[in-house]
Structure formats: structure tokens, C-alpha cells
PyMOL CGO cylinders between C-alpha atoms (Angstrom):
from pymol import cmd
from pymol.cgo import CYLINDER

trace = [
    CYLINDER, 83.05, 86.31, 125.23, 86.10, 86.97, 123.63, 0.3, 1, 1, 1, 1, 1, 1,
    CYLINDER, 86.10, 86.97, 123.63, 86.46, 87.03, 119.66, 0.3, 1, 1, 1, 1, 1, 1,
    CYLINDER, 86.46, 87.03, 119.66, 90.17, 87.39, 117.73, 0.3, 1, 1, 1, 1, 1, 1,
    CYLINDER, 90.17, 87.39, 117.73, 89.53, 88.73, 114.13, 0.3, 1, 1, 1, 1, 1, 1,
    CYLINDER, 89.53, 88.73, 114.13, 90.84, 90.54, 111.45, 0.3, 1, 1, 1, 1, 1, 1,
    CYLINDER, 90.84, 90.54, 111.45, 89.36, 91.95, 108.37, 0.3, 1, 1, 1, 1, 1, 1,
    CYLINDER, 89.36, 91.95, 108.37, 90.66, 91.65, 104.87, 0.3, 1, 1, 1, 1, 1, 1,
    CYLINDER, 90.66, 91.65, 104.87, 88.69, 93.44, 101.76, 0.3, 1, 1, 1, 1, 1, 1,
    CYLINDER, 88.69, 93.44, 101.76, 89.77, 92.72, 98.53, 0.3, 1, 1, 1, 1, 1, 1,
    CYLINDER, 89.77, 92.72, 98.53, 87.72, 92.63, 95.15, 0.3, 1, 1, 1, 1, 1, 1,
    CYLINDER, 87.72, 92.63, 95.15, 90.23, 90.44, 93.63, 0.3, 1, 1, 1, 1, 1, 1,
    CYLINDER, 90.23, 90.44, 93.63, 88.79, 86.95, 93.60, 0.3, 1, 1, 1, 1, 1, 1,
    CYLINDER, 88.79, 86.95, 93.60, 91.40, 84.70, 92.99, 0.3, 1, 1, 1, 1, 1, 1,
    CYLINDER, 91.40, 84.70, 92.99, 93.46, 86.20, 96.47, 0.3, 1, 1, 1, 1, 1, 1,
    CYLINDER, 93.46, 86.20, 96.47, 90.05, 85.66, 98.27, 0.3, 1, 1, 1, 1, 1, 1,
    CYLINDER, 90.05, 85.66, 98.27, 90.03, 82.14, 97.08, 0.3, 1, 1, 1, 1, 1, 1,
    CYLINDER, 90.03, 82.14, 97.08, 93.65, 81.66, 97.76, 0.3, 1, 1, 1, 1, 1, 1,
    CYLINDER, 93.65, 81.66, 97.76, 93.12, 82.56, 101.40, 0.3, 1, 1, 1, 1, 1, 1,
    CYLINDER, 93.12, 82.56, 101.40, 90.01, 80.37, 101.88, 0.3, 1, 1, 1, 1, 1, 1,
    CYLINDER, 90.01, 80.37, 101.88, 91.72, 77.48, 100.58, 0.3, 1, 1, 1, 1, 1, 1,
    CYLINDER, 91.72, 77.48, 100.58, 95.07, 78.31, 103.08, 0.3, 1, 1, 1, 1, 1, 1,
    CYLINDER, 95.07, 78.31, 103.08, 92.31, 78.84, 106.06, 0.3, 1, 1, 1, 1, 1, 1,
    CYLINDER, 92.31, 78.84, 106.06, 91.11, 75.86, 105.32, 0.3, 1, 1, 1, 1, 1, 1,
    CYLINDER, 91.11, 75.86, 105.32, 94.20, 73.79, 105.32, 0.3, 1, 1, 1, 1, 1, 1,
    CYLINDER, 94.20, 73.79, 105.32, 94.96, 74.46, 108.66, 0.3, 1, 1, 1, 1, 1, 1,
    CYLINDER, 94.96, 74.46, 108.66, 91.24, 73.81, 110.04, 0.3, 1, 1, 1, 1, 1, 1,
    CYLINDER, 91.24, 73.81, 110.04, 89.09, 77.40, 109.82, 0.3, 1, 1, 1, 1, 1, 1,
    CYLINDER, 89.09, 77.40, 109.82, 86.27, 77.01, 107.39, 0.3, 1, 1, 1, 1, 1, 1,
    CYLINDER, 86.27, 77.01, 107.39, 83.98, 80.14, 106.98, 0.3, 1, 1, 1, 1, 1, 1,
    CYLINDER, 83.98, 80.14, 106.98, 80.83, 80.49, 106.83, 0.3, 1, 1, 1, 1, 1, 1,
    CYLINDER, 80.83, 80.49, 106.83, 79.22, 83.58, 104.73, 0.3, 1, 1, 1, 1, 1, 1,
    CYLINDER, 79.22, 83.58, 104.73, 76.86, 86.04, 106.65, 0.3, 1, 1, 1, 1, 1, 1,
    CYLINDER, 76.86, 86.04, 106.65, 74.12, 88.45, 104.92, 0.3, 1, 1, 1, 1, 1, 1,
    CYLINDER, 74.12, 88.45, 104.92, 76.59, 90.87, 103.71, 0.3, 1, 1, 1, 1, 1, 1,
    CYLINDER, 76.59, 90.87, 103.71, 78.26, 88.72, 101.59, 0.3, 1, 1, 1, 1, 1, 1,
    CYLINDER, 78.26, 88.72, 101.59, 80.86, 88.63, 104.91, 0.3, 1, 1, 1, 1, 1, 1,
    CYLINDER, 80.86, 88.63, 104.91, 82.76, 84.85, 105.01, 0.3, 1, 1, 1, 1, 1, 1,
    CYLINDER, 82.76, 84.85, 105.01, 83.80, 84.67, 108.76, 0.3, 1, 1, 1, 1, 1, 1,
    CYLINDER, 83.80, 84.67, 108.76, 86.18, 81.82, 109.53, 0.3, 1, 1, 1, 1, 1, 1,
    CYLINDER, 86.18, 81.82, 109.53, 85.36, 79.69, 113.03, 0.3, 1, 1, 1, 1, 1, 1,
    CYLINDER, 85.36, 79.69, 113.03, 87.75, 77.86, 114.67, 0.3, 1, 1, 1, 1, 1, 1,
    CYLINDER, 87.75, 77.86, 114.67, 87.36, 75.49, 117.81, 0.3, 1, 1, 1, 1, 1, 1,
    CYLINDER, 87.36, 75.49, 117.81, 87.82, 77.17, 120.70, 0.3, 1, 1, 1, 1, 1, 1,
    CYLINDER, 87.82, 77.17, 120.70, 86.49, 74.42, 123.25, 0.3, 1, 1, 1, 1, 1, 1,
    CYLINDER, 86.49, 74.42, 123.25, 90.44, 73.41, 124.61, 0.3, 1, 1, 1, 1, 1, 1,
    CYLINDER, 90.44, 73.41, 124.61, 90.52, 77.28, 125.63, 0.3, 1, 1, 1, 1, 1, 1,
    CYLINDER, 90.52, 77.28, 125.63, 91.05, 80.90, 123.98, 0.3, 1, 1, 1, 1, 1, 1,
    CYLINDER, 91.05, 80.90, 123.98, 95.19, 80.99, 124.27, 0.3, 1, 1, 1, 1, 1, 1,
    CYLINDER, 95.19, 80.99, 124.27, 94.82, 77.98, 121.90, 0.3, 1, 1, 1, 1, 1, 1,
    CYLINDER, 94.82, 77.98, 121.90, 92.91, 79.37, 119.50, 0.3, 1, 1, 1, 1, 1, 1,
    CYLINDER, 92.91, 79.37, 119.50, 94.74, 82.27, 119.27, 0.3, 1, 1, 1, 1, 1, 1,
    CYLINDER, 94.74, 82.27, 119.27, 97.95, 80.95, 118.51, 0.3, 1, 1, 1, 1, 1, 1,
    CYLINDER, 97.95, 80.95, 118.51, 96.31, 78.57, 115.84, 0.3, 1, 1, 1, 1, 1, 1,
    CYLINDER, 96.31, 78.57, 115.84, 95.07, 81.91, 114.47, 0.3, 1, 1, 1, 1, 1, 1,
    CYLINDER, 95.07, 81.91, 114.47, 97.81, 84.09, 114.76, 0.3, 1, 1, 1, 1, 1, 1,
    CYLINDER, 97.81, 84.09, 114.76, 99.67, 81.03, 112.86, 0.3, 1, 1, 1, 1, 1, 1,
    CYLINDER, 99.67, 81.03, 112.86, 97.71, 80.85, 109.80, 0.3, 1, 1, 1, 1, 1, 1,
    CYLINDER, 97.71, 80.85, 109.80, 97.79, 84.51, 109.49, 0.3, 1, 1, 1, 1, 1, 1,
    CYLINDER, 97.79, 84.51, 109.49, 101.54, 84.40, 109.37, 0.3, 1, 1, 1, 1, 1, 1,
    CYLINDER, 101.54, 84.40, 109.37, 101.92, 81.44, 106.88, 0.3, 1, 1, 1, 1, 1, 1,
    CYLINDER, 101.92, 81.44, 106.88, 99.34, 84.08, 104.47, 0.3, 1, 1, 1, 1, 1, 1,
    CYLINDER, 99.34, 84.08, 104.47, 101.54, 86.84, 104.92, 0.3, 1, 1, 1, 1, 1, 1,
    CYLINDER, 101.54, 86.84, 104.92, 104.79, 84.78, 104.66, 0.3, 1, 1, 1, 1, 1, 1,
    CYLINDER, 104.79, 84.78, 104.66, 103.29, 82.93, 101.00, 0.3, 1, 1, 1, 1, 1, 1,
    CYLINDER, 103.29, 82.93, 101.00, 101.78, 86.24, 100.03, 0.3, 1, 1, 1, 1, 1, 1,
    CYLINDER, 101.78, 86.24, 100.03, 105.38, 87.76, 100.75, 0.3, 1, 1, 1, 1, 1, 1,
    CYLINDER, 105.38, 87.76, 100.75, 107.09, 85.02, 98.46, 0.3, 1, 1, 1, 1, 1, 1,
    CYLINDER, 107.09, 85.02, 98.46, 104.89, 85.60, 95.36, 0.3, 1, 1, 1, 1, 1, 1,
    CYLINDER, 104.89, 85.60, 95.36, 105.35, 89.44, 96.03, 0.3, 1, 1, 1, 1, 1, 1,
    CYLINDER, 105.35, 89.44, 96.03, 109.14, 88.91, 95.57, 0.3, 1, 1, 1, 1, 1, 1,
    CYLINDER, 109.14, 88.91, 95.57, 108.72, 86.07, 92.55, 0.3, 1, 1, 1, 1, 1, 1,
    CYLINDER, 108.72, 86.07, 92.55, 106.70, 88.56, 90.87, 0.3, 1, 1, 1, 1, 1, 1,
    CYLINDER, 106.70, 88.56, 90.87, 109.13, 91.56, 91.45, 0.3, 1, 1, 1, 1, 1, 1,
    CYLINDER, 109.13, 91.56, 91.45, 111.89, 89.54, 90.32, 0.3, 1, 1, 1, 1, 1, 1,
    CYLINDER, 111.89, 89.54, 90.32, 110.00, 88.09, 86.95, 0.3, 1, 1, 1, 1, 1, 1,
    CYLINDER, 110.00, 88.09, 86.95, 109.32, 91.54, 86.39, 0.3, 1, 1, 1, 1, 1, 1,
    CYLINDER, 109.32, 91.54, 86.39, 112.77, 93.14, 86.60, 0.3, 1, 1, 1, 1, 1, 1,
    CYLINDER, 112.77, 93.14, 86.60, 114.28, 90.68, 84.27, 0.3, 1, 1, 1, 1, 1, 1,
    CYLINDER, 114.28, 90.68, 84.27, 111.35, 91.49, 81.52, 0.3, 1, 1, 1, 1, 1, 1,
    CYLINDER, 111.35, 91.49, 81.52, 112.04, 95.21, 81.83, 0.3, 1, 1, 1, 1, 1, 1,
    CYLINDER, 112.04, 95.21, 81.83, 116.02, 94.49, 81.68, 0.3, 1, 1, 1, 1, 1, 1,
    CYLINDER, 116.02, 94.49, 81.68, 115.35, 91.98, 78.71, 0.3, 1, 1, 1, 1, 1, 1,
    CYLINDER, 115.35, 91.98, 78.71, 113.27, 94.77, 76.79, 0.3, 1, 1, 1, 1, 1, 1,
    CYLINDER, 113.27, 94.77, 76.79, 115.37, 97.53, 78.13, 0.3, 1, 1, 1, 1, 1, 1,
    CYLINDER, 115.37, 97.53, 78.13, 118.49, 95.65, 76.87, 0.3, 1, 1, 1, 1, 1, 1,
    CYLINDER, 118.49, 95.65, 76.87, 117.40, 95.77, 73.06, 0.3, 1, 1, 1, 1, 1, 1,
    CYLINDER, 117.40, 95.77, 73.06, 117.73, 99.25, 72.65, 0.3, 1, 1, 1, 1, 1, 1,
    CYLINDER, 117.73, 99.25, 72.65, 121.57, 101.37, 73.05, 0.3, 1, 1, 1, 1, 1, 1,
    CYLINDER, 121.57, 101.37, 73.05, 120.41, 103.24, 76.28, 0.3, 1, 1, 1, 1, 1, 1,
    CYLINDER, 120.41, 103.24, 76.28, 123.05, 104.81, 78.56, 0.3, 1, 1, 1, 1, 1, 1,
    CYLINDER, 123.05, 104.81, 78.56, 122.39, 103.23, 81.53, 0.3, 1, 1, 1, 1, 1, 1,
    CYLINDER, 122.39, 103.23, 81.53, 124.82, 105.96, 83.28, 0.3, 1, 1, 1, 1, 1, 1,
    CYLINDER, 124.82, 105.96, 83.28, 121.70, 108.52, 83.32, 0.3, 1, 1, 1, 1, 1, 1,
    CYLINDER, 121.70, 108.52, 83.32, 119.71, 109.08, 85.99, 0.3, 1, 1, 1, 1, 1, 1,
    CYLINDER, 119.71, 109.08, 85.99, 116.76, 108.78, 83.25, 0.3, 1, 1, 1, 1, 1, 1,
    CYLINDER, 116.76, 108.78, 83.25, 117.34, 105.44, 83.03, 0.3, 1, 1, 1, 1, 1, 1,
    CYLINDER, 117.34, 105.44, 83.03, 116.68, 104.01, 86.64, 0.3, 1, 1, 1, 1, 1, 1,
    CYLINDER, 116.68, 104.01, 86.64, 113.60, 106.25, 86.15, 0.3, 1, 1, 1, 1, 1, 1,
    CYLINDER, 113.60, 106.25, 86.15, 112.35, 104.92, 82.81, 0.3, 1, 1, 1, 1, 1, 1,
    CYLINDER, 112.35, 104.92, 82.81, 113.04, 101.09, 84.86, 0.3, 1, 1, 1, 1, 1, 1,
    CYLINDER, 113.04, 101.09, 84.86, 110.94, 101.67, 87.07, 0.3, 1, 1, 1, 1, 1, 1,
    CYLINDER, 110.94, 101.67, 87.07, 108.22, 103.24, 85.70, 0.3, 1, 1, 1, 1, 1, 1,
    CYLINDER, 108.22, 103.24, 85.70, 107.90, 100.16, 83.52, 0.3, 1, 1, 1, 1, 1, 1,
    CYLINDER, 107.90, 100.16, 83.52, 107.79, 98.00, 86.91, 0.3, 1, 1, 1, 1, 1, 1,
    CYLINDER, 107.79, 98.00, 86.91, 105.39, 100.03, 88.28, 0.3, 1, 1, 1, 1, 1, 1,
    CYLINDER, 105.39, 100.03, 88.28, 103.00, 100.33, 85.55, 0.3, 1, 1, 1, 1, 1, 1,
    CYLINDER, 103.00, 100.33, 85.55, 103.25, 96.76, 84.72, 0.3, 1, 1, 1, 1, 1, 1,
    CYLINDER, 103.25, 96.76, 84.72, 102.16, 96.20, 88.51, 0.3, 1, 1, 1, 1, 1, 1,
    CYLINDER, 102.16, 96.20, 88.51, 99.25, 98.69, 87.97, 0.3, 1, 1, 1, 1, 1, 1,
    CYLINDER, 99.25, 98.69, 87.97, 98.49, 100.08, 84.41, 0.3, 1, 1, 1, 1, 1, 1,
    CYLINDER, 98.49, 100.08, 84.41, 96.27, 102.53, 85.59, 0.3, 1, 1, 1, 1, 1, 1,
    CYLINDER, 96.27, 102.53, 85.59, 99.24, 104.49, 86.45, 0.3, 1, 1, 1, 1, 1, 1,
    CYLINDER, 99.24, 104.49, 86.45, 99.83, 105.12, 82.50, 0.3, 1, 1, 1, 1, 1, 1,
    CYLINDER, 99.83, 105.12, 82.50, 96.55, 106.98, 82.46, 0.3, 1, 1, 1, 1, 1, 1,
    CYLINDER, 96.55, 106.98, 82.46, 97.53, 110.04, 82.43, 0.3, 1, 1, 1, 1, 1, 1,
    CYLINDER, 97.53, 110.04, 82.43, 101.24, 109.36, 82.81, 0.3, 1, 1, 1, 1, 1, 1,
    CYLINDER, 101.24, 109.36, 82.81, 102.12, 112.96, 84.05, 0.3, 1, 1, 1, 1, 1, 1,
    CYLINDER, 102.12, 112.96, 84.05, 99.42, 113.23, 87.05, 0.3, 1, 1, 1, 1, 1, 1,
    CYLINDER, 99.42, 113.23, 87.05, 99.89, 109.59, 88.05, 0.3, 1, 1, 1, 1, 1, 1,
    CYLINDER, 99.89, 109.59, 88.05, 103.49, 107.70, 86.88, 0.3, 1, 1, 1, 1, 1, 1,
    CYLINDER, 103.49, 107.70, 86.88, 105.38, 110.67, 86.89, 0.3, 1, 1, 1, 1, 1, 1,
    CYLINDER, 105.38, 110.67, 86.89, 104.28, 111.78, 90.87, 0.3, 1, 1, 1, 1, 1, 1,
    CYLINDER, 104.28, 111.78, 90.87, 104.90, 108.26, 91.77, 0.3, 1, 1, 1, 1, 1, 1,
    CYLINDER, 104.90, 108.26, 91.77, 107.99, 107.71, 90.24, 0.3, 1, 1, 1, 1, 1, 1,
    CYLINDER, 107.99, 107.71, 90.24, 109.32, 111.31, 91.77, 0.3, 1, 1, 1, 1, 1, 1,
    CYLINDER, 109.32, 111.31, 91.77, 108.61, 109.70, 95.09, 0.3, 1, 1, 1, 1, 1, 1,
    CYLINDER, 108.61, 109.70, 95.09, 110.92, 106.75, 94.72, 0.3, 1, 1, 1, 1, 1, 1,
    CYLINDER, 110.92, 106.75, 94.72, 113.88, 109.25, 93.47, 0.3, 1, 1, 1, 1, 1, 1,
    CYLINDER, 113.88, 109.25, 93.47, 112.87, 112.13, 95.81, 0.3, 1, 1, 1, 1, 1, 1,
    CYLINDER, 112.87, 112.13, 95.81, 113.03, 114.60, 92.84, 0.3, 1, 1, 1, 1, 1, 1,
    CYLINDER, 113.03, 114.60, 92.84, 109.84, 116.51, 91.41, 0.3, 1, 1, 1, 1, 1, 1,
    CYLINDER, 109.84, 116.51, 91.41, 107.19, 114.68, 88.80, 0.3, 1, 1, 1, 1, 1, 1,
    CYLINDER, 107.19, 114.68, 88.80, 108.83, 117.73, 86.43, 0.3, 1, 1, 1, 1, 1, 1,
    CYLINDER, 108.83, 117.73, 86.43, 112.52, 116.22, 87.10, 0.3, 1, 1, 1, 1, 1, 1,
    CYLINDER, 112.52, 116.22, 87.10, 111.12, 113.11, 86.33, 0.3, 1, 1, 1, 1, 1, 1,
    CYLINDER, 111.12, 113.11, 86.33, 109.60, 113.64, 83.06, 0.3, 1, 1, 1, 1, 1, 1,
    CYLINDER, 109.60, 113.64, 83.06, 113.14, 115.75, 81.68, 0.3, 1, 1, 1, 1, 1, 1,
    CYLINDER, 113.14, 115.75, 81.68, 115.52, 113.32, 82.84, 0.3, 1, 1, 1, 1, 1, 1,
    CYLINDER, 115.52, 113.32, 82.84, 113.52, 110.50, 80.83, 0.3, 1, 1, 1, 1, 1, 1,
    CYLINDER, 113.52, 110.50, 80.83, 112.98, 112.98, 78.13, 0.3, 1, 1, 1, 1, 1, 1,
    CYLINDER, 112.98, 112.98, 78.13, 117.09, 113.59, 78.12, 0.3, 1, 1, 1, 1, 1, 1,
    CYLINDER, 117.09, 113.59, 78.12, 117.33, 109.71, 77.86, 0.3, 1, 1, 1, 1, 1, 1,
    CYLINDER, 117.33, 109.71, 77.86, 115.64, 109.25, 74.89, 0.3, 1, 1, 1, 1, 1, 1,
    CYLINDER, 115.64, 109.25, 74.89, 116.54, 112.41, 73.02, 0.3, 1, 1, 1, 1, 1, 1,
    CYLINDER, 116.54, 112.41, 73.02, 120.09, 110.61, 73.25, 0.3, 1, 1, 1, 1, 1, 1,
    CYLINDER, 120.09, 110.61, 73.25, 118.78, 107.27, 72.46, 0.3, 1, 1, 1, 1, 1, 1,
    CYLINDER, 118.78, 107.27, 72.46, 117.15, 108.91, 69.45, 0.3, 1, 1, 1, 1, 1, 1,
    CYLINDER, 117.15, 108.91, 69.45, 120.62, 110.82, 68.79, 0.3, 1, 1, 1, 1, 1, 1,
    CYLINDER, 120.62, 110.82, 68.79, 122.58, 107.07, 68.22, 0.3, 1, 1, 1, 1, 1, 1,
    CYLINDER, 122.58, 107.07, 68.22, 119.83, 105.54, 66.34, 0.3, 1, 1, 1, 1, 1, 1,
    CYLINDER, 119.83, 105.54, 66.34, 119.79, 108.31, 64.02, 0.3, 1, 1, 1, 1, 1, 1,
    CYLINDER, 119.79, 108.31, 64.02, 123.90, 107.54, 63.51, 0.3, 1, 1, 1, 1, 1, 1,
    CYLINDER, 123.90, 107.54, 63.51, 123.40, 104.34, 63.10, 0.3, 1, 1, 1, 1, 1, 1,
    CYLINDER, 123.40, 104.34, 63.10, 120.64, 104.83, 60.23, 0.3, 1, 1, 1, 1, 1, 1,
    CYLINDER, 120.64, 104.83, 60.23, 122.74, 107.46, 59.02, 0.3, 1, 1, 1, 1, 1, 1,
    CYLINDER, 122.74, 107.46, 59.02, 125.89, 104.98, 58.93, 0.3, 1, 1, 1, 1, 1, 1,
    CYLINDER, 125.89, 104.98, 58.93, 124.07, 102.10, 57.87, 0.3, 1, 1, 1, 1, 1, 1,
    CYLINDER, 124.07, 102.10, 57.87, 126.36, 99.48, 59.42, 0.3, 1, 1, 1, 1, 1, 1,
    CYLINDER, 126.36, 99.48, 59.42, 126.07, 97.78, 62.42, 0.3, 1, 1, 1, 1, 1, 1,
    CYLINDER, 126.07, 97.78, 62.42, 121.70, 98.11, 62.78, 0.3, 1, 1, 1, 1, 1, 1,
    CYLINDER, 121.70, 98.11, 62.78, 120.57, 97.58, 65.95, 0.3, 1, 1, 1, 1, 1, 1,
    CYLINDER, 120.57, 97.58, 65.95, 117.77, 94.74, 65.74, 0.3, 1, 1, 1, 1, 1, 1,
    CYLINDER, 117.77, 94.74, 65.74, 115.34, 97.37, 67.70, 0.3, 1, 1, 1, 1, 1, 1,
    CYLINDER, 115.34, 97.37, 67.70, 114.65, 100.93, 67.18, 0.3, 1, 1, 1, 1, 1, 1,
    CYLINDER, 114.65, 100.93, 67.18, 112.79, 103.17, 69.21, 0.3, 1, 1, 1, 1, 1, 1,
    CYLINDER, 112.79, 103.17, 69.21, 112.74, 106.25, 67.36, 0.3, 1, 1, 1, 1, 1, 1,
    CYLINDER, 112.74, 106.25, 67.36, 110.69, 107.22, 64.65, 0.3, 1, 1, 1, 1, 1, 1,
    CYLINDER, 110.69, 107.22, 64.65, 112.47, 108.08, 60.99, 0.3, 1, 1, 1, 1, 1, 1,
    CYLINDER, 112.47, 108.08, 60.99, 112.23, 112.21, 61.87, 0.3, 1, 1, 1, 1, 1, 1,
    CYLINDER, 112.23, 112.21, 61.87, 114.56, 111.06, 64.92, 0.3, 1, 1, 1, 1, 1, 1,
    CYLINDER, 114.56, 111.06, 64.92, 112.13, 111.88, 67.50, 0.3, 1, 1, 1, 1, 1, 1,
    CYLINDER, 112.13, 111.88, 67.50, 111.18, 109.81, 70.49, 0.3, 1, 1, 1, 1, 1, 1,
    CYLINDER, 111.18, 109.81, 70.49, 108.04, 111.15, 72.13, 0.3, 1, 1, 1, 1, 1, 1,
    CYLINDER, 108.04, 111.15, 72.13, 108.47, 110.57, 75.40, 0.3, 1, 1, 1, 1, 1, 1,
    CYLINDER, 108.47, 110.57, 75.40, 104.53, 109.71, 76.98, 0.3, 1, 1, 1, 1, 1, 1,
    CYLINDER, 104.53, 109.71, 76.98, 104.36, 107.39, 73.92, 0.3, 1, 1, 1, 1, 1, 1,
    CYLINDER, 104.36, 107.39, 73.92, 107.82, 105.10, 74.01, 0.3, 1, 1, 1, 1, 1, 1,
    CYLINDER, 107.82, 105.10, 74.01, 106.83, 104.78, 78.19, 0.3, 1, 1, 1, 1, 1, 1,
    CYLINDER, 106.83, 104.78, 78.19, 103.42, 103.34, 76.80, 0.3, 1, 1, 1, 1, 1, 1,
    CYLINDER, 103.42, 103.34, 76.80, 104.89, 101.36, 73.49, 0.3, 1, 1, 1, 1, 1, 1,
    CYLINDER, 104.89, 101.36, 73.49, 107.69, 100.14, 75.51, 0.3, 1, 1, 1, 1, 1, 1,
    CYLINDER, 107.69, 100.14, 75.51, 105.17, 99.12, 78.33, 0.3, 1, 1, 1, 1, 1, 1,
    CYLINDER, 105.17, 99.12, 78.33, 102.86, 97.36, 75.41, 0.3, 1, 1, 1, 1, 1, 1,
    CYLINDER, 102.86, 97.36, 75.41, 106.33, 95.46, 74.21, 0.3, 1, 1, 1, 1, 1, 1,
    CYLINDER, 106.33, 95.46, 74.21, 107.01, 94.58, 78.08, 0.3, 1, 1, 1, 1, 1, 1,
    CYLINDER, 107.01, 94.58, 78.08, 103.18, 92.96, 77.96, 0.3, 1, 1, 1, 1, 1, 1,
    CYLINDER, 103.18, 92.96, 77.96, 103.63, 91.36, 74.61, 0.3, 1, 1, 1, 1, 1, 1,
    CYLINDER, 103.63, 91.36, 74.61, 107.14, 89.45, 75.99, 0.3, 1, 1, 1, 1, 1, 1,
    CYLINDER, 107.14, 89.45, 75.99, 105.48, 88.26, 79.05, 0.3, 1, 1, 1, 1, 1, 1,
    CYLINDER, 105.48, 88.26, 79.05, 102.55, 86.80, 77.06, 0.3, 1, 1, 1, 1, 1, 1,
    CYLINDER, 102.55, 86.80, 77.06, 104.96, 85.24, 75.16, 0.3, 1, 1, 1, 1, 1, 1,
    CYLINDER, 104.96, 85.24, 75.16, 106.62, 83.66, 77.85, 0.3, 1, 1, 1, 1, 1, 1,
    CYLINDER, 106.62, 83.66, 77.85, 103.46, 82.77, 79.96, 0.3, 1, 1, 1, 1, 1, 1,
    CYLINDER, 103.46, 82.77, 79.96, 102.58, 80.34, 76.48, 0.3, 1, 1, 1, 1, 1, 1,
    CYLINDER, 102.58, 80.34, 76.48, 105.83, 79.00, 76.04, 0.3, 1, 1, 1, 1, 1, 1,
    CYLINDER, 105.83, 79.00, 76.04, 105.74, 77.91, 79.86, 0.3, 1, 1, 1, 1, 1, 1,
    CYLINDER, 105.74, 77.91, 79.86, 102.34, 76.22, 79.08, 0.3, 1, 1, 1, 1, 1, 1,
    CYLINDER, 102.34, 76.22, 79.08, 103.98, 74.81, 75.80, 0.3, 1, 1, 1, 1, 1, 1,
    CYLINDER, 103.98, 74.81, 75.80, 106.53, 73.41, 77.30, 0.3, 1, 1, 1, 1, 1, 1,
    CYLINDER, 106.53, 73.41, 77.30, 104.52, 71.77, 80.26, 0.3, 1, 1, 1, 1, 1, 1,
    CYLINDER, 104.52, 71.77, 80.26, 102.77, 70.18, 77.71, 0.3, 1, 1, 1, 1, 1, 1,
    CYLINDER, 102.77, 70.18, 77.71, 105.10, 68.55, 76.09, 0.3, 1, 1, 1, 1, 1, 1,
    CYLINDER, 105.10, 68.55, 76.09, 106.62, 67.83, 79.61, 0.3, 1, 1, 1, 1, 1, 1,
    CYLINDER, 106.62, 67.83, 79.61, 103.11, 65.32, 79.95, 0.3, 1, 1, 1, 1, 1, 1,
    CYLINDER, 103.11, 65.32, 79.95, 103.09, 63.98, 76.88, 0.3, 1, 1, 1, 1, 1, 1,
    CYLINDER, 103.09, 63.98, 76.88, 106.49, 62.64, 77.03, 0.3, 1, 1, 1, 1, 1, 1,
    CYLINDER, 106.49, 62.64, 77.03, 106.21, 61.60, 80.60, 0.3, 1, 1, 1, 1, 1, 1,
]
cmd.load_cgo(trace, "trace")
């Protein structure tokens, strides 16, 4: 007889539990096997070309929705970097910048990636730029030694502070360290905003 499948394996709960609930809007309900396996049946009895097109269309709808939130989540996640990024005088005309952008995205995606930040940021970031990890780490290491070269000035002048610093008060930036502290501050702001969306739905109900 013939059988249609696919498998997914995932450890991540709430996406299993997302896909059960779109499998069973359009009519497959699963059914868990020894292995801790949940295999989805769907009613083949008006023929298999049926049945494969019902399948084949509620695999599409999870990629498509699993697609969207992909892009929602890219998109909430470049305008936290830009909003952090934007506190401090960077020049954005070095190449160190792009890289220090999206090593933040990255490692915001997956954290692990700051652990150690030269064997497993760095590599990953060289990819995206087609440069070596090395490259990588001096052109971010050039961005903040002239980041820490303006802040200095404007201590020095003492007019016009910047809200933010990112530099210590010997005028150094370490550069492993401001990825992670600037990472931490990137956490911190979307905390921040996750509450004040639940805030303000709250208040949304109570005056409705």
C-alpha cells in the first residue's frame, strides 16, 4: 500500500505543538507510537491522489506560516539592533559596522554563537562577508577603537554628551566584551518591549 510522509525532528516544543494544532485544522490528527513518534492519518478511502494533495496542502500552509514568522522575527530584530546601534556615534561607513549588525542578529537568533565568539560568531559572520574570521574580528576591532576615539573627545570636551557610552574611562573598548554587553543591552530592550506590549494589551481589556 502506498504511504506519503515526511519527518520533522525538533526538540522545541512549542513548534511541535504549533504544527499539531495546524495538522489538525485541516483534518490529520496523530496518533503517538512507542517511540514517542506522533504520526498524522488522514482518510484515504475517496482514493490516494486525494490524499495527497490534502497533504501536500497542509505542508505548504506550515512552511508558508513558518516563513511569515521567520521574516516578522528578522524584521523585529533588525530594528532592535538599529535602535541600540543608533545610541552610540558609530561610522556606519565601515565595513565593521555591517559586521558588528549582524553579529548581533545572529547571536540574538542563537546565543550559543557568543560562546566562544572567535571559533563560532566570528567563522559565521566571515561567511556572510566572504572575508576570513581574522578580517572579521579587526574590522570590528577598527570600529570601536574609533568609536572609543570620539567618546574620548567628547569626555574630553565636555559638551554635547552622548546619552550612551560604550567605552570605558581608559578609552578602551574591548572588543569580545562590547559584542556581548551590547548583545545583553539588545536582550534587555526587547524584554522591555515584550512587557510594554503585554501592558498595553491590558489596558486595551480593561477599557474595552
Amino acid at each position: 500500500q502506498k504511504e506519503v510522509g515526511l519527518y520533522l525532528i525538533s526538540s522545541n516544543r512549542e513548534l511541535l505543538n504549533h504544527i499539531e494544532k495546524v495538522m489538525n485544522r485541516f483534518g490529520a490528527f496523530g496518533v503517538m507510537d512507542a517511540s514517542g513518534r506522533v504520526h498524522y492519518l488522514l482518510d484515504a478511502r475517496k482514493g490516494i491522489p486525494l490524499v495527497e494533495k490534502r497533504f501536500f496542502e497542509t505542508v505548504t500552509n506550515l512552511l508558508e506560516d513558518h516563513a511569515s514568522n521567520h521574516r516578522d522575527y528578522q524584521l523585529e530584530t533588525q530594528c532592535l539592533v538599529d535602535q541600540v546601534m543608533s545610541r552610540y556615534p558609530f561610522n556606519k561607513n565601515l565595513r565593521g559596522y555591517r559586521m558588528l549588525v549582524t553579529m548581533l542578529e545572529m547571536s540574538l537568533k542563537e546565543y550559543s554563537l557568543l560562546n566562544p565568539i572567535s571559533k563560532r560568531l566570528y567563522p559565521q559572520v566571515a561567511k556572510v562577508f566572504r572575508v576570513t574570521a581574522g578580517q572579521v574580528e579587526r574590522n570590528v576591532r577598527y570600529l570601536l577603537e574609533n568609536l572609543a576615539a570620539k567618546e574620548e573627545k567628547y569626555r574630553n570636551e565636555e559638551t554635547d554628551l552622548p546619552e550612551h557610552f560604550l567605552s570605558c574611562g581608559n578609552g578602551r573598548i574591548p572588543v569580545a566584551k562590547t559584542i556581548v554587553k551590547l548583545w545583553e543591552i539588545c536582550r534587555l530592550e526587547n524584554g522591555k518591549t515584550a512587557e510594554n506590549g503585554k501592558t498595553a494589551d491590558g489596558e486595551e481589556k480593561k477599557a474595552s
